[in-house]
C-alpha positions, 0 to 999 in steps of 0.5 A: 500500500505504501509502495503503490502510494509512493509511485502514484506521488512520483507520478503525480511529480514527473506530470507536474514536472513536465507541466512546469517545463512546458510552462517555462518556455516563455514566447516574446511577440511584439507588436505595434497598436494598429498593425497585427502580430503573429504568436508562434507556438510549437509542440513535440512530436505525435500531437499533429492531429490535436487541436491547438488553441490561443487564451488569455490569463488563467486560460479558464473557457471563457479565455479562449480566444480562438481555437484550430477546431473552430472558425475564425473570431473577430480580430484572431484567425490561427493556423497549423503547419503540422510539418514544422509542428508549429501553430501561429495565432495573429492577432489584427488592429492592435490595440494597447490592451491588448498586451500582456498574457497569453496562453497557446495550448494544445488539447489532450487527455488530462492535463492540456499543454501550455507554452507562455507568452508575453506580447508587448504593444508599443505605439506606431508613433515617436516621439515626443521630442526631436533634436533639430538639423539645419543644412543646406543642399548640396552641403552634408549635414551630421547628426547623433543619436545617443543609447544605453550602454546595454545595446552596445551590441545591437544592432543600430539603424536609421529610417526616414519619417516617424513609424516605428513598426515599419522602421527596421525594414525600411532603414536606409543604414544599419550598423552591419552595412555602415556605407550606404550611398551618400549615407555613412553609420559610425558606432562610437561605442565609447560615448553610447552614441552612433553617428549618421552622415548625409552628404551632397543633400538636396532638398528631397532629405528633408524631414523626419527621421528615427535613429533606431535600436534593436532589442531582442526580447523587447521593443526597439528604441527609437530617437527623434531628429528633424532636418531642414534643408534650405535651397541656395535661392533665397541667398543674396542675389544682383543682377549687373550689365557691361559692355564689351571692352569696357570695365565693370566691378563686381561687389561681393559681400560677407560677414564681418568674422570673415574679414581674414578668410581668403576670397573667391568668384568662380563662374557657372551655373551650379555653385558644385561645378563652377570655375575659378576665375582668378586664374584669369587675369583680366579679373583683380580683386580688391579688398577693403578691411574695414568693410563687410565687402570686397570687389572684384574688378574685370577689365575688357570684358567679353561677350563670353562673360556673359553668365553667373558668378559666385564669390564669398568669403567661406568655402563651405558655401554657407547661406549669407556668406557669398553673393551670386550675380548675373552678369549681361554683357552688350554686343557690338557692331563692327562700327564699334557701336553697341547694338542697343544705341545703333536701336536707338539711334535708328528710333530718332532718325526715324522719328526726327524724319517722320516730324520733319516730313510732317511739318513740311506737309503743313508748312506747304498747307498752310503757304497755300492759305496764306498765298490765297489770302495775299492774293485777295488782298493784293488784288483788294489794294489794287481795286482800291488804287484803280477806285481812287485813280478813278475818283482822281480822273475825275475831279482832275477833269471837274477842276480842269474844267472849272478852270477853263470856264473861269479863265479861258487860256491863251493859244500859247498857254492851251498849247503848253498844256497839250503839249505836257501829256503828249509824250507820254503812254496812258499808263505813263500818264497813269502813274504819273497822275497817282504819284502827283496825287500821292504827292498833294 
């Protein structure tokens, strides 16, 4: 009787022992609020057929969530690969109640096998604070993101935007491929912190990103950084003319700290690319050291010097440190003229032409008015003459004829008076009458 008790109490150990065992597998799931997760559990050998099943907390019936032998429920669907022996529960739309617990069981006579898990629900957002990066296109730009002394080891990565469930598989760099493209990844694990570098950026690298860290057992962290990369547009700008052969001076300014820092002007489009023009000597600088500015002068210039010029004081080509000019020059005829002052004059001659020609026209309108009216007058004065003349014939006729009755003349003195008018034509006559009368 006692040895049947003893061997039912080492069988009621070696079951409890075995239950114990199964319980300390411990499954870790991680999953983001939103997204799903899936919960894989395996099983021994010879339970391929059983039915498996997913619970919450104690595991009584009411903790079931779902099991192989039934249909899918709500936000949990299970299957089985009999294969591997393994059978995987996913869990849809997490939420942050939904951490915590669970349970995946596979049924049998007596006692049921269990395999604990644990499921962590992080948010699919971070983070509350962020440092802040300003750069400019087609510099670099460098930024850190610092981790506990415990992850040295793990794996470090970097990803744009701010989703953390996504991060790792969208990371533009980790720590085992450190070079990638015009990003670079060091990890100073002295100072707990690894460095990204951007190199040549343009304006498209603006915005969020996520320095990550890889936990194996639970959520990744995650630091926050947001970059600003400001276009070379908004810099100081001018716009200058010249003319062939002729001087023209180019005003470059900076700031005063750079006062002792060496100059340039190159010319180009592209601030990358553009060409050292000191090497030319038509081109001198001058500087004043009591200014914020110094000048480039270039003598004789070209029609070829046409374009865009950077000059400034700081190689790093940073904002406000340099001025970008646009320089047009005139060309020339082969009089040595420049074309837009033979346009000019070409303008004037025509117009000068086109008055002259006009008032001409009215000139010879209005001689014709006048010459119609001097005509109507002259002839007007000559009525006159013709009337007086008229009026003079005849009271010279009246007097003379007074006379004669008055006083008749002698033989001698008729003859004298005949003999007066008797040399001379009827205009003769005429005209000397209208002069006497002029005369009295």
């Amino acid at each position: 009787m006692k040895m049947l008790s003893l061997q039912s109490l080492m069988l009621i150990l070696c079951i409890a022992l075995s239950f114990v065992t199964r319980t300390a597998q411990l499954i870790i799931a991680l999953g983001y609020e939103g997204h799903a997760v899936d919960i894989s559990c395996s099983y021994p050998a010879g339970y391929e057929s059983y039915e498996k099943y997913l619970c919450r907390d104690n595991c009584d019936d009411n903790d079931v969530l779902i099991k192989t032998t039934g249909p899918k429920k709500n936000k949990y669907s299970i299957t089985d690969d009999k294969q591997k022996r393994v059978f995987t529960t996913t869990i849809s739309g997490l939420t942050s109640n939904d951490a915590g617990k669970y349970w995946c069981g596979v049924t049998k006579t007596g006692k049921d096998l269990f395999s604990e898990v644990k499921l962590e629900v992080g948010k699919d957002s971070c983070c509350d604070q962020s440092t802040q990066h300003q750069s400019y296109e087609e510099s670099s730009v460098s930024f850190s993101c610092p981790y506990e002394p415990k992850d040295q080891k793990n794996l470090k990565y970097i990803c744009r935007g701010r989703q953390t469930s996504t991060c790792l598989q969208q990371a533009l760099i980790t720590s085992n491929n450190n070079q990638q493209g015009r990003f670079n990844l060091t990890d100073n694990k002295r100072s707990n912190e690894f460095t990204v570098s951007i190199a040549s950026l343009i304006l498209k690298d603006a915005g969020s990103y996520l320095c990550g860290v890889q936990r194996n057992n639970n959520l990744d962290v995650f630091t926050a950084v947001d970059l600003e990369v400001k276009e070379w547009c908004c810099v100081r700008s001018s716009q200058l003319s010249g003319t062939v052969g002729r001087p023209v001076t180019l005003q470059c300014l900076h700031p005063p700290q750079h006062r002792d820092n060496r100059k340039f002007i190159c010319k180009g489009d592209q601030r990358a690319t553009c060409t050292d023009m000191m090497s030319d000597s038509r081109f001198s600088l001058q500087e004043n050291v009591t200014s914020s500015f110094f000048l480039v002068r270039v003598r004789e210039i070209k029609a070829e010097d046409t374009g865009t010029y950077w000059c400034g004081s700081d190689p790093q080509w940073k904002v406000a440190n340099y001025t970008k000019i646009q320089l047009s020059v005139a060309h020339f005829l082969s009089v040595g003229v420049a074309v837009p002052t033979v346009c000019v004059f070409l303008l004037l001659a025509l117009t000068f032409s086109s008055v002259m020609i006009c008032r001409y026209k009215c000139r010879k309108v209005k001689g014709a008015e006048v010459s119609g009216k001097r005509n109507q007058t002259k002839k007007a004065e000559a009525d006159e003459v013709i009337s007086v003349a008229d009026d003079y014939e005849n009271s010279d006729v009246i007097v003379r004829s007074k006379q004669r009755t008055s006083r008749p003349l002698s033989p001698q003195h008729q003859n004298e008076d005949d003999s007066v008018y008797q040399n001379f034509s009827t205009d003769e006559i005429y005209c000397n009458q209208m002069y006497a009368a002029s005369k009295r």
